[in-house]
Every structure is written in structure tokens, then in C-alpha cells.
Backbone as CSV, one residue per row, in Angstrom:
resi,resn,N_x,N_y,N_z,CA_x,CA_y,CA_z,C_x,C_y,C_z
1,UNK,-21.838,15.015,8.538,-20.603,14.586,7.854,-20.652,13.071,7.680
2,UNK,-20.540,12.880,6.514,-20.633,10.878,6.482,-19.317,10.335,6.506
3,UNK,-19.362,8.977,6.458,-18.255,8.416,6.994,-16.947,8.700,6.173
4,UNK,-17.116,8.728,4.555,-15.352,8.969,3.942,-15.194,10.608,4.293
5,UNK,-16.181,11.388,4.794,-15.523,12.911,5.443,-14.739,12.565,6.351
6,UNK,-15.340,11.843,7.566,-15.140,11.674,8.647,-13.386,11.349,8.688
7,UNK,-13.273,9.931,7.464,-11.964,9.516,7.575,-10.954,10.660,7.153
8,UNK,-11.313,10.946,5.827,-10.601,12.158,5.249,-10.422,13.078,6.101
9,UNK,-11.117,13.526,7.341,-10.875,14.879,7.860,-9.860,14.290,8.955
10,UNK,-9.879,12.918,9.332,-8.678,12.151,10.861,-7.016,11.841,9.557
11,UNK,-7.600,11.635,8.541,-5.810,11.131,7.750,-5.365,12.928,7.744
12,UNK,-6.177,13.726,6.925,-5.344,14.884,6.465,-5.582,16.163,7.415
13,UNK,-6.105,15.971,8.936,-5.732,16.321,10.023,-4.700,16.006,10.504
14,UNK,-4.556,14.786,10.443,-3.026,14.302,11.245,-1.445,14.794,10.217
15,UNK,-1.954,14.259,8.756,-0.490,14.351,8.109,-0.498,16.136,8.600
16,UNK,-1.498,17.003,7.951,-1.126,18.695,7.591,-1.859,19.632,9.436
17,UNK,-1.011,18.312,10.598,-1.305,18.913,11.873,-0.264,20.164,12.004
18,UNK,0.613,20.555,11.747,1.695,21.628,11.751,1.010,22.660,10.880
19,UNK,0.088,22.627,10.261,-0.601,23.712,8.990,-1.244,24.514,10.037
20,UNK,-1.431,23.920,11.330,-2.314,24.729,12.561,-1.910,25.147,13.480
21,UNK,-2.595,25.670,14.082,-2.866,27.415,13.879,-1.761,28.522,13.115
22,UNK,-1.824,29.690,12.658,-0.881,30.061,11.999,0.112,29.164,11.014
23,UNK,-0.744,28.469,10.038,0.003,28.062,9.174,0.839,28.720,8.298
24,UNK,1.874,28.129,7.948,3.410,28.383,7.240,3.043,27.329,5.784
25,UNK,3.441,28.247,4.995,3.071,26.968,3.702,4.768,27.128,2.962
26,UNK,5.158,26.493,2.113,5.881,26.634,1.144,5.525,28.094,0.036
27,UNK,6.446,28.111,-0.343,6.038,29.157,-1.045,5.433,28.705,-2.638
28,UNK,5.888,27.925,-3.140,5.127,26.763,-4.111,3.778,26.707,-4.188
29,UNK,3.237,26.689,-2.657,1.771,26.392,-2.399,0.647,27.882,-2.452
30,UNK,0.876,28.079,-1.188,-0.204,29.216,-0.479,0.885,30.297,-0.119
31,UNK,0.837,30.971,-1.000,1.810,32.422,-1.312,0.857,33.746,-1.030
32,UNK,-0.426,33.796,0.051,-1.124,34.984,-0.329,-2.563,34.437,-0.734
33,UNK,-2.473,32.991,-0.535,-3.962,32.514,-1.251,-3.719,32.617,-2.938
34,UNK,-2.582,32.695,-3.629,-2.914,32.479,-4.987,-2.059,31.844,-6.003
35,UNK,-0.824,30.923,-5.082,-0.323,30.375,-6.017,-0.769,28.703,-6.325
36,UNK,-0.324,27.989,-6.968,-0.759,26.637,-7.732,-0.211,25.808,-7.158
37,UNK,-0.811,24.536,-7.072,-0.054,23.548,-7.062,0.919,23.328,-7.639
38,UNK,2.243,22.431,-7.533,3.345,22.305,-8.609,3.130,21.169,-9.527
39,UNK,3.056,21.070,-10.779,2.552,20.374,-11.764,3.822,19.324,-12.118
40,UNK,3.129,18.041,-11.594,3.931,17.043,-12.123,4.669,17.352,-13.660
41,UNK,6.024,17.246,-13.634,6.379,17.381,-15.433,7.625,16.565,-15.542
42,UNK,7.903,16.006,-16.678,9.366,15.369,-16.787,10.276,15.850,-16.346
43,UNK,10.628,17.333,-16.553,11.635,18.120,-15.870,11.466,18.041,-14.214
44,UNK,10.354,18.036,-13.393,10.015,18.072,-12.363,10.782,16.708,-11.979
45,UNK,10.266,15.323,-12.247,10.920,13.974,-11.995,12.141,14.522,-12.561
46,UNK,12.536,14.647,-13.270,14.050,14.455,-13.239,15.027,15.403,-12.329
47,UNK,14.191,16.519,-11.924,14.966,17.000,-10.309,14.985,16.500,-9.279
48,UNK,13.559,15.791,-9.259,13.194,15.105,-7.333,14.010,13.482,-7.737
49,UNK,14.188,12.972,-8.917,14.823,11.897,-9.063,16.204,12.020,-8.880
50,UNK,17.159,12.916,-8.708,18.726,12.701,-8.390,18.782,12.493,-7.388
51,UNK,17.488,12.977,-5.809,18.773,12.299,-5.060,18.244,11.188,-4.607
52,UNK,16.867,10.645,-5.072,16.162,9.288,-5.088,17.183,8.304,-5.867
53,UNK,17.896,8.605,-7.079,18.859,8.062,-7.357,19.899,7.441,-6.791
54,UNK,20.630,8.542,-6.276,21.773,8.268,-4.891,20.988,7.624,-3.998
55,UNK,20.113,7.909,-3.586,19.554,7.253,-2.359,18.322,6.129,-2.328
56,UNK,18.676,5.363,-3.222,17.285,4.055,-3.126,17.345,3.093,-2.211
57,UNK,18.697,2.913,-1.186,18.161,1.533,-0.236,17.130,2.534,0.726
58,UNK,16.845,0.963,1.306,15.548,1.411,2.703,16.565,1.155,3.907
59,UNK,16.092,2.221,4.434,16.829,2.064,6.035,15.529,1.933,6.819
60,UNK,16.103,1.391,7.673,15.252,0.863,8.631,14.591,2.066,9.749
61,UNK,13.463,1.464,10.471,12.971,2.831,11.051,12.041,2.344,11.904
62,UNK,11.474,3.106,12.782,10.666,2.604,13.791,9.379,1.628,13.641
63,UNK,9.485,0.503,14.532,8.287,-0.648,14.702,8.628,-1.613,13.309
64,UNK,9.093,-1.253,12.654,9.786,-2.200,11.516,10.271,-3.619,12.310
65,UNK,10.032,-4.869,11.319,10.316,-6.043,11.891,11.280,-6.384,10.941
66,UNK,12.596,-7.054,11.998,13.806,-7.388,11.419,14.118,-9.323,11.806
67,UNK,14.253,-9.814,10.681,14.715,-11.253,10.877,16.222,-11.470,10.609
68,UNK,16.756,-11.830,11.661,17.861,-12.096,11.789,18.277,-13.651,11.896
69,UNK,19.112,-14.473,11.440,19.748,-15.547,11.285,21.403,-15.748,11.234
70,UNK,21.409,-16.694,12.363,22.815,-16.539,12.716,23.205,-18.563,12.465
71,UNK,23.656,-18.384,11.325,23.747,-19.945,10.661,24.624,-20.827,11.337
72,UNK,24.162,-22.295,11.706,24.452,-22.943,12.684,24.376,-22.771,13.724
73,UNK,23.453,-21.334,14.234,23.371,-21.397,15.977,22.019,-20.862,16.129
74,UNK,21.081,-22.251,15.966,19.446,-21.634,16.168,19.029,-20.574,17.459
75,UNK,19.657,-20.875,18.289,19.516,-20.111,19.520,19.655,-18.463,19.537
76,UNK,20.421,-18.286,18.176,20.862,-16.618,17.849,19.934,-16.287,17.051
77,UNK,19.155,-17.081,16.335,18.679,-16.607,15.153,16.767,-16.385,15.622
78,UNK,15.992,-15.681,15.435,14.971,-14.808,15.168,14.047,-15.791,15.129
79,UNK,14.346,-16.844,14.801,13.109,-18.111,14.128,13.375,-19.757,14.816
80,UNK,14.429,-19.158,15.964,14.932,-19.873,16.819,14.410,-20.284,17.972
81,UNK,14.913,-20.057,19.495,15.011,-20.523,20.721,14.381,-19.182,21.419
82,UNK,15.323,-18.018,20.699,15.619,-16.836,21.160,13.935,-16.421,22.088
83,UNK,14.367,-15.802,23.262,13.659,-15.039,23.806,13.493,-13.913,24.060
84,UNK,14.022,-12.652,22.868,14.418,-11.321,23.509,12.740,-11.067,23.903
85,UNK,12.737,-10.182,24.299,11.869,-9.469,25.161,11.174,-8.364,23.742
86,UNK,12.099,-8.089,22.559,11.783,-7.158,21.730,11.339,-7.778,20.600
87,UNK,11.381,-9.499,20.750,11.058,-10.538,19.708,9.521,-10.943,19.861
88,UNK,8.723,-10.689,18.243,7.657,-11.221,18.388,7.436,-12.601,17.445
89,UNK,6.697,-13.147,16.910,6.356,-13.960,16.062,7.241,-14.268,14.936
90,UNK,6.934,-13.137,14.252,7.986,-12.929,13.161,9.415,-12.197,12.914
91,UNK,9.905,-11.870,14.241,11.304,-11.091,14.100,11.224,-10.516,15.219
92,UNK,12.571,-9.620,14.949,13.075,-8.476,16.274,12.267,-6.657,15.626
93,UNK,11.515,-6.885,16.426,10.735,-4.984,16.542,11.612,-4.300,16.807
94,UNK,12.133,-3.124,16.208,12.953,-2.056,16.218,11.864,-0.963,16.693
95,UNK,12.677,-0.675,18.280,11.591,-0.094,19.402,11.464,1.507,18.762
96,UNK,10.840,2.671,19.464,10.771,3.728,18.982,11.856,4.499,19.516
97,UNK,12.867,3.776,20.107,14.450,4.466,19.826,15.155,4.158,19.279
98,UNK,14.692,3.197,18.364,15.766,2.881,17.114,16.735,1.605,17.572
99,UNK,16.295,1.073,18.483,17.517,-0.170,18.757,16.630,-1.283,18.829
100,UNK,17.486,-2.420,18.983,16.799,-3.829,19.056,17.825,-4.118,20.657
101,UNK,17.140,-5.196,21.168,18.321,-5.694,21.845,18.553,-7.487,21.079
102,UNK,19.751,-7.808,21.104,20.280,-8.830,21.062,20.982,-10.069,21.961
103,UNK,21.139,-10.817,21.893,21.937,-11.804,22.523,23.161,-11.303,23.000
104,UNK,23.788,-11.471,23.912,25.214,-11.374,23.402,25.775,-9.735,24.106
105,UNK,25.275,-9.009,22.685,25.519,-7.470,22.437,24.710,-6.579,22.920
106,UNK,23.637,-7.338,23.938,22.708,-6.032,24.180,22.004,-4.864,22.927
107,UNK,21.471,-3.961,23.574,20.480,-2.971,22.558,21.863,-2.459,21.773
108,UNK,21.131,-2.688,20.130,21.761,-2.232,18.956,21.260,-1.008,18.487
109,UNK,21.654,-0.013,17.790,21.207,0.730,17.138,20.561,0.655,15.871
110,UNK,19.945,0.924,15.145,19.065,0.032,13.666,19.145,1.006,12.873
111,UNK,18.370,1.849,13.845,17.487,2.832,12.807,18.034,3.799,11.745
112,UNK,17.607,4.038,10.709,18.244,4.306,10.066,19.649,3.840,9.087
113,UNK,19.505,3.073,9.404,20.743,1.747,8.292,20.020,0.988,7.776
114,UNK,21.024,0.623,6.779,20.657,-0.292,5.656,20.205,-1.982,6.215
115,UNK,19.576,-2.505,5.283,19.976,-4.169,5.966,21.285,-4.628,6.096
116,UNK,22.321,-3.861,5.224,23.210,-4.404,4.851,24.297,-4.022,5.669
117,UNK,24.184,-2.828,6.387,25.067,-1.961,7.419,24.738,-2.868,8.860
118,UNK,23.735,-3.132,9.001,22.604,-4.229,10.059,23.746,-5.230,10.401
119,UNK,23.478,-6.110,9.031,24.281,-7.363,8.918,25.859,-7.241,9.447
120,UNK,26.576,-6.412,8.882,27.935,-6.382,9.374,27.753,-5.622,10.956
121,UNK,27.022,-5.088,11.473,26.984,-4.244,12.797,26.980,-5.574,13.404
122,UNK,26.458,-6.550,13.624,25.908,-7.891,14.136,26.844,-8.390,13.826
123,UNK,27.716,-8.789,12.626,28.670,-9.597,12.619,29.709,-8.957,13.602
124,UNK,30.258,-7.710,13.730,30.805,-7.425,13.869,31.120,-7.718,15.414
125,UNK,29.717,-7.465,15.887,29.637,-7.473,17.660,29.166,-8.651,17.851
126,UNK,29.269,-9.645,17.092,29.139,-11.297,17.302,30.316,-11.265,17.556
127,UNK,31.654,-10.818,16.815,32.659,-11.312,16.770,33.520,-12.095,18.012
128,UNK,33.051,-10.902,19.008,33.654,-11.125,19.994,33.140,-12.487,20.945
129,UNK,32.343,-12.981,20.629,31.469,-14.329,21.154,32.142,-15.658,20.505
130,UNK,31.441,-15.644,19.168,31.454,-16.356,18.047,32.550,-16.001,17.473
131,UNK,33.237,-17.174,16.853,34.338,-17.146,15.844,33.411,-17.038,14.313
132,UNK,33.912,-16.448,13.870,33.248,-15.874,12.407,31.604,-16.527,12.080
133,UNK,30.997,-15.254,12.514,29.426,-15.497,12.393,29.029,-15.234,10.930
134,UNK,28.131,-16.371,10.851,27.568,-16.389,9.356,26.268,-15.623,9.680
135,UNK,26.189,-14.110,9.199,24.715,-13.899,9.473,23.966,-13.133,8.405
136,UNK,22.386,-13.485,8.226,21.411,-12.701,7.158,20.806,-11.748,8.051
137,UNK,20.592,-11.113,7.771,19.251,-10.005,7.991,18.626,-9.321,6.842
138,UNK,17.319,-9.307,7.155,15.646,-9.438,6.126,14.874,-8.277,7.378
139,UNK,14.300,-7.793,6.429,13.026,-6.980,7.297,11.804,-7.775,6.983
140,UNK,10.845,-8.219,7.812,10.124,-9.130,7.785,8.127,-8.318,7.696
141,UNK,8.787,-7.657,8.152,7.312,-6.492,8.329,7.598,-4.582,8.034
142,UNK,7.032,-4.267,7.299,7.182,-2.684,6.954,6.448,-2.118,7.936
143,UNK,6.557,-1.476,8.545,5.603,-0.257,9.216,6.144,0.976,9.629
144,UNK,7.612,1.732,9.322,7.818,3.298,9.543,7.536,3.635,8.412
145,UNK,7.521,3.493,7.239,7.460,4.562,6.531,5.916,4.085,5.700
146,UNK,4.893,4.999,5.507,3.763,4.729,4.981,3.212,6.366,3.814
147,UNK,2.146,5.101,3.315,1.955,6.381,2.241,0.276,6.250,2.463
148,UNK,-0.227,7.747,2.316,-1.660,7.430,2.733,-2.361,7.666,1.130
149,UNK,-3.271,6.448,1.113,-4.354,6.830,-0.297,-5.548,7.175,-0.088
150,UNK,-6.318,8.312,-0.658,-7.609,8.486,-0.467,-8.271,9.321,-1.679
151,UNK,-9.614,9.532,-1.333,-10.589,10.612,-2.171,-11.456,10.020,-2.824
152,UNK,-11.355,9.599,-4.275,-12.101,8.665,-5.334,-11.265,7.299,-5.672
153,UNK,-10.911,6.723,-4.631,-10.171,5.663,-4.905,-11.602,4.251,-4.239
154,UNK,-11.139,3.306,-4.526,-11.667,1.943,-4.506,-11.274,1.483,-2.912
155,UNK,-10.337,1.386,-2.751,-9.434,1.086,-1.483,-8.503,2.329,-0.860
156,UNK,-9.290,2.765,-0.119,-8.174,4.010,0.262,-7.869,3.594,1.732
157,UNK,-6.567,3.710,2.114,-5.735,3.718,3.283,-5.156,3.541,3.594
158,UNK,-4.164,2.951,4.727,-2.285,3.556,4.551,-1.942,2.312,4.126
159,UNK,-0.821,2.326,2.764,-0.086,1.349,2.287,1.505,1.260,3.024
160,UNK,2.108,0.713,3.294,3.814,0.358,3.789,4.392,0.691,2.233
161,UNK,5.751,1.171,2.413,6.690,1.831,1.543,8.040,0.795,1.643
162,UNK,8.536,-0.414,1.285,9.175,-1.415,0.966,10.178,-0.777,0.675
163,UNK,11.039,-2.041,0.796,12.858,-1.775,0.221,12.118,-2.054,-1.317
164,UNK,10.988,-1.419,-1.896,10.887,-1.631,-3.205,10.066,0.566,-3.519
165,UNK,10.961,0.899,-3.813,10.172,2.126,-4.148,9.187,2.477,-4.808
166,UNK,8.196,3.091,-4.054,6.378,3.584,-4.343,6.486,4.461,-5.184
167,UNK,6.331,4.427,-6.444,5.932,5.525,-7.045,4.886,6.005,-7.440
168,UNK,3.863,6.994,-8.135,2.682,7.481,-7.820,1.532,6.268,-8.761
169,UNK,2.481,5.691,-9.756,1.801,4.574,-10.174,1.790,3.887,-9.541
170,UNK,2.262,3.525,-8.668,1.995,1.961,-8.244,0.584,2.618,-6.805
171,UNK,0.875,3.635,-5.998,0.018,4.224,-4.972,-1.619,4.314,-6.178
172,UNK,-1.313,4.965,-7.674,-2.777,4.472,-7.774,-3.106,3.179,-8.522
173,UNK,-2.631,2.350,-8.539,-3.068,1.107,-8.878,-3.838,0.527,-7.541
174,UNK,-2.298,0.404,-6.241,-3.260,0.070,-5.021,-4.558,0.672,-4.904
175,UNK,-4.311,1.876,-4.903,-5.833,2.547,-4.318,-7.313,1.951,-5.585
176,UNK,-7.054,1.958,-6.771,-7.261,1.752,-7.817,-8.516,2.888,-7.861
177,UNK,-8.479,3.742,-9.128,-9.353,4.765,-9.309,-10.733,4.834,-9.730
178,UNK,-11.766,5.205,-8.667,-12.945,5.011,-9.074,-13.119,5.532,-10.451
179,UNK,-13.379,5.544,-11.605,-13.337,5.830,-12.768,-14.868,6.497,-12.904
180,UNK,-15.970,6.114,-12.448,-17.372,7.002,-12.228,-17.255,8.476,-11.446
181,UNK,-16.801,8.187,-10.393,-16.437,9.785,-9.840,-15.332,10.343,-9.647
182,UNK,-14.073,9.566,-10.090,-13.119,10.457,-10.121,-12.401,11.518,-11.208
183,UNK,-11.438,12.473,-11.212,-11.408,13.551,-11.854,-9.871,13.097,-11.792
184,UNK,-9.495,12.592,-12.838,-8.160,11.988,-12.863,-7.305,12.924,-13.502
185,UNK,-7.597,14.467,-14.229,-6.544,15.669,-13.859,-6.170,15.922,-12.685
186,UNK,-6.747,15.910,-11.640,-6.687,15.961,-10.504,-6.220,15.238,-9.467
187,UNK,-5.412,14.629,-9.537,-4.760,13.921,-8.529,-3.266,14.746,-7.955
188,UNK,-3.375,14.261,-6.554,-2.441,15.446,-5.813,-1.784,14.056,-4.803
189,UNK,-0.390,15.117,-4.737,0.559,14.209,-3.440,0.874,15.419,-2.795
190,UNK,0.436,15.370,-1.667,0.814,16.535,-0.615,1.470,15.505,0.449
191,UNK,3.243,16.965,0.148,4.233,16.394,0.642,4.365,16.571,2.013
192,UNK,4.417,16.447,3.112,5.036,17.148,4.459,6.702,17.300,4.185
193,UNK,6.867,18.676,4.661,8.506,18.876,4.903,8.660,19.717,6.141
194,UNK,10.002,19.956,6.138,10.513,20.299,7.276,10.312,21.729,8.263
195,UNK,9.952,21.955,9.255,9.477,23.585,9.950,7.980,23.631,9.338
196,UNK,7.188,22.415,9.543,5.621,22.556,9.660,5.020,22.605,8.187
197,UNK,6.259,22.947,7.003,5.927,23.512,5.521,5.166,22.431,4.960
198,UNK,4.646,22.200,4.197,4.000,21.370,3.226,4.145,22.131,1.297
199,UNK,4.210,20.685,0.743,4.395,21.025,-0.383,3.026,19.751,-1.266
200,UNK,2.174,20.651,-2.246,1.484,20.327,-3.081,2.009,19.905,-4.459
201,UNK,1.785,18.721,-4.691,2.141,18.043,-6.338,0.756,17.875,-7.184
202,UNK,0.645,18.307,-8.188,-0.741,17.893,-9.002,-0.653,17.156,-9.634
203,UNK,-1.029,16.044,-10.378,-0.489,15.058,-11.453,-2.079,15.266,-12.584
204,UNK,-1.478,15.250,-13.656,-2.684,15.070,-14.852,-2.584,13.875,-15.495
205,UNK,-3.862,12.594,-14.848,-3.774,11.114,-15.428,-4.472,11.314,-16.170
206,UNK,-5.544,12.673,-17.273,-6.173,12.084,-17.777,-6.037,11.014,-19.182
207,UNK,-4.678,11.366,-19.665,-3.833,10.085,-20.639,-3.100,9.228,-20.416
208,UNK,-3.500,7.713,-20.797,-2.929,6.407,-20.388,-1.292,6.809,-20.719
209,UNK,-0.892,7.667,-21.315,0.591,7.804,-21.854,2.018,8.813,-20.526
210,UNK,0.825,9.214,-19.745,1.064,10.122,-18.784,0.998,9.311,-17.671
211,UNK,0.487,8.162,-17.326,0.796,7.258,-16.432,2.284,6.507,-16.111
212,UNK,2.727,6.875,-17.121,4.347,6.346,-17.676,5.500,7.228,-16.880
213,UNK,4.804,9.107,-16.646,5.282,9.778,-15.787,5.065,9.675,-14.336
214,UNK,3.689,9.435,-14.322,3.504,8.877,-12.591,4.422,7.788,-12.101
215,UNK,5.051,6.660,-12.818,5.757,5.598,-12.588,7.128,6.187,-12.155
216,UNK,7.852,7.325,-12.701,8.825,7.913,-12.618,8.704,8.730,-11.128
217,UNK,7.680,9.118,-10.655,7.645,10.190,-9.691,7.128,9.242,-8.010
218,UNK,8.255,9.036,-7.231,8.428,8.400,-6.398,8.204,8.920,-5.238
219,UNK,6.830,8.039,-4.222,6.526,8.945,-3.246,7.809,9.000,-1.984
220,UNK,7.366,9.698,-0.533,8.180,9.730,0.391,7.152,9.176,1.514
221,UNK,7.752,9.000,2.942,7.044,8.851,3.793,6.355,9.420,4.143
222,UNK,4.632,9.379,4.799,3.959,10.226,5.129,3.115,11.271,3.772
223,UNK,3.566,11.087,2.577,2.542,11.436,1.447,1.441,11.029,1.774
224,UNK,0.571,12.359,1.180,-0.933,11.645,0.770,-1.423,11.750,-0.471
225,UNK,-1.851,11.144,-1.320,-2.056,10.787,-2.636,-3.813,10.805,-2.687
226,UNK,-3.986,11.626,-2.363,-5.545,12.181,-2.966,-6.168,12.380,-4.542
227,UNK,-6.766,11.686,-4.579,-8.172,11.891,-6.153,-9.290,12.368,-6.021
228,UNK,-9.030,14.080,-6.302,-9.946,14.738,-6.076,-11.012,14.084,-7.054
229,UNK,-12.217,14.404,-6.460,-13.703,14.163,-7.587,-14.265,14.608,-8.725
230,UNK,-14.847,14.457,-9.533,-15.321,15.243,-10.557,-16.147,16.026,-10.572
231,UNK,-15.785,17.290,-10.861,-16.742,18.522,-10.976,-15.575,19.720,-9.899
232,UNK,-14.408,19.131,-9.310,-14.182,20.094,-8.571,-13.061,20.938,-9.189
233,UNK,-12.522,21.953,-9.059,-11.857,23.089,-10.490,-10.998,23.653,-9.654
234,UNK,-10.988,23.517,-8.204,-9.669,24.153,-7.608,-9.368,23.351,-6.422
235,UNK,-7.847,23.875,-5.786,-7.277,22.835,-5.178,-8.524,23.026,-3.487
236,UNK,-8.751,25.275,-3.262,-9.024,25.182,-2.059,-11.115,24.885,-2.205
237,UNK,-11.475,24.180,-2.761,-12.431,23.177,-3.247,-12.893,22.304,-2.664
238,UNK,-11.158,21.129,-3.079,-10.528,19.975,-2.607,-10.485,20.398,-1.077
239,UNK,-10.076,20.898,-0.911,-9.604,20.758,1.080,-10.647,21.623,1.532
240,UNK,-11.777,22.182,0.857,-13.009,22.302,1.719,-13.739,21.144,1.480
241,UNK,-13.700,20.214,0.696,-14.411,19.072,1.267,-13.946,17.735,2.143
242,UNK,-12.427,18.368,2.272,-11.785,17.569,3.426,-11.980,17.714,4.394
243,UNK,-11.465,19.260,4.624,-11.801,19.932,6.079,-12.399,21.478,6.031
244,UNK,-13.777,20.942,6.098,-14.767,22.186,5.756,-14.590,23.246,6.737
245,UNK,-13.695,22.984,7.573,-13.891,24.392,8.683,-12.398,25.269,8.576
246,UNK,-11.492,24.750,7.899,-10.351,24.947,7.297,-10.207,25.887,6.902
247,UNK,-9.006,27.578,6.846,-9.826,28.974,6.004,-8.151,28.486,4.619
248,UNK,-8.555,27.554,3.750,-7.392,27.459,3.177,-8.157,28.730,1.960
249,UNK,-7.290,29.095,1.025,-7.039,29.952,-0.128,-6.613,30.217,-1.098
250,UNK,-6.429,28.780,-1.597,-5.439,28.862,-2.534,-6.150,28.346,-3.669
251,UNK,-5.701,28.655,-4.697,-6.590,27.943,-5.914,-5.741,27.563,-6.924
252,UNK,-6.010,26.117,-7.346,-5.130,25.547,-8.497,-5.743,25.727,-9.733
253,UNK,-5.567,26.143,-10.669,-6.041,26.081,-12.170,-5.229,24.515,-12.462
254,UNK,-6.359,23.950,-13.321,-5.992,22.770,-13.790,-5.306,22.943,-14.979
């Protein structure tokens, strides 16, 4: 096995670890060994886009770095005096229970709020210290939510998912597509969801005009954005040259 097996078989071991033993698929996917991938389509983005709509801020989430500034009192602020114990270089680390501790207020809760819910939580429990606290909060470093790139890409490996939303264009620009061996009908986002399920997306780049739809179709945390190679004609193909010992069954018609 050479080395991009090697990697490919540790990323899409880990994301599709619930696929094992007795895997559970979506019904979308592996219905019996014979249903398809689900084919990127305008109608498709414009379903998974309503509640990406409603829901575009970033909430915050584990190991994420938060800069906080508390104006006129360097000693409160992140880039200050401060010594929390949860403070590194560049900000306050939001631990893997979701809190920070602070000055003052002791461990906060984070996770999962906005910057902007952040900011008033802090003002709020300044209050009682400080007479009306002037305060910012910035996330200074991304690291809960990630998107993994691989297959026939240039640069494949985990990108951070920003208070700026990833969509499948921008995941293959980063990765940027080997254009000699890749099979750019073929590009897939395999989703993880909830009770072990996984869900398969196919995208067809082979027209510059269809890249315009990838821009529309916005990944989630924990995607993997695979470019299968050229010459390969089905999906269970693709994941025998991921994970050759794998009994997957399913086959995508392109």
C-alpha cells in the first residue's frame, strides 16, 4: 500500500468509523448494494440551502481560539496581562467542555454561540465588577469544525470551516484538481449524519458552467470531498481503492 493509500485509508477510516461493523447506511446510499449516489442538482442546493440560510453564523466549538478585549482594562483583555490558565499566545482555548474560564466570572460556557451571544454573555457577567464594560470578541484560530480534501487533488488535507462558509467550490480550489489524473464527473462529499448513517453527494465538474453550482452547495463539518481518478465508473470502485478490505456494494452510474 503506498503512502496516499495509506493516508486515504486513516482520513476515511476515521470520518465513516460508525460504517463498522454492521454498517447502517442511509437509504440514499447503500439500499441492498444498488442505489446511487445523490446527484448534486439546483433543486438539490436549493433544499440543503434553507436551513444554511437561516443558519449562517459560526458558533463556536471545541479547541477554537477566542480573543477577547475588554477596552480600557488591559488586564481583562486576551492580549493583555491576563494569565488564565486556558490562555495561550493568541487567545482563550475553548476546552473540550465548551467553557473558557475568565477573570472575574470564572468558567463560561461558549460552545455553541455566536461571537455575538459571547460578547453580551461577558458583558453581561462583567457587569457585576465593572461599570459598563466595553467588550469585542473575535475567534482568533478555527479548529472544531473541519472539512477533509483528498483523492486527485494537489494539496489534500484538513482545511478549518470559518465564520466564512465552505462551499464545494471553494474546498476544490483549496485542494486544487490534479487535472492529469483526475475524473472531475466524479467528485463526491460524503456526509456523516446522525445514528452512524452516512450520506453520499456526487458532483459533475466536468463544465466550467457547473462550477457555479458547486459554489452554491455548502459543506458541513467533518465532510470529505474526494476526486475520484480517471478511469474509475463506480462509486464501490472508489472505496475499494480507499479501503480495499472494505465489503462496500454499491454502485454509482455516472
Amino acid at each position: 500500500m503506498n503512502f496516499l493509500k495509506i493516508i486515504l485509508l486513516f482520513i476515511v477510516s476515521t470520518i465513516l468509523s460508525a460504517c463498522f461493523p454492521g454498517m447502517k447506511m442511509d437509504k440514499n446510499i447503500y439500499d441492498d448494494g444498488a442505489s446511487d449516489a445523490i446527484l448534486i442538482t439546483p433543486e438539490l442546493v436549493k433544499k440543503l440551502n434553507f436551513n444554511h440560510n437561516n443558519n449562517p453564523i459560526y458558533k463556536v466549538g471545541r479547541q477554537d481560539v477566542l480573543m477577547v478585549k475588554v477596552w480600557g482594562d488591559e488586564d481583562l483583555s486576551t492580549i493583555g496581562g491576563n494569565k488564565n490558565s486556558n490562555q495561550g499566545a493568541d487567545g482563550l482555548t475553548v476546552q473540550n467542555n465548551g467553557v473558557i474560564f475568565y477573570p472575574y466570572i470564572g468558567n463560561v460556557k461558549v460552545m455553541g454561540k455566536s461571537i455575538e451571544q459571547i460578547r453580551i454573555l461577558l458583558t453581561q457577567k462583567l457587569s457585576k465588577y465593572i461599570t459598563n464594560p466595553q467588550i469585542s470578541v473575535s475567534v482568533s484560530e478555527y479548529h472544531s469544525k473541519r472539512v477533509h480534501i483528498m483523492g486527485e487533488v494537489l494539496k489534500p488535507k484538513t482545511y478549518a470551516i470559518t465564520n466564512t462558509p465552505m462551499s464545494l467550490l471553494d474546498a476544490i480550489l483549496l485542494g486544487g484538481i490534479n487535472n492529469t489524473t483526475a475524473d472531475t464527473q466524479q467528485i463526491y462529499v460524503i456526509r456523516r449524519l446522525k445514528k452512524g448513517k452516512s450520506t453520499v453527494y456526487q458532483f459533475n465538474g466536468e463544465y466550467a458552467d457547473r462550477m457555479l453550482l458547486a459554489g452554491q452547495f455548502y459543506l458541513k463539518p467533518n465532510d470529505v470531498v474526494f476526486v475520484a481518478p480517471a478511469g474509475v465508473a463506480s462509486w464501490n470502485r472508489v472505496i475499494s481503492n480507499i479501503l480495499p478490505s472494505a465489503n462496500f456494494k454499491a454502485t454509482v452510474d455516472r
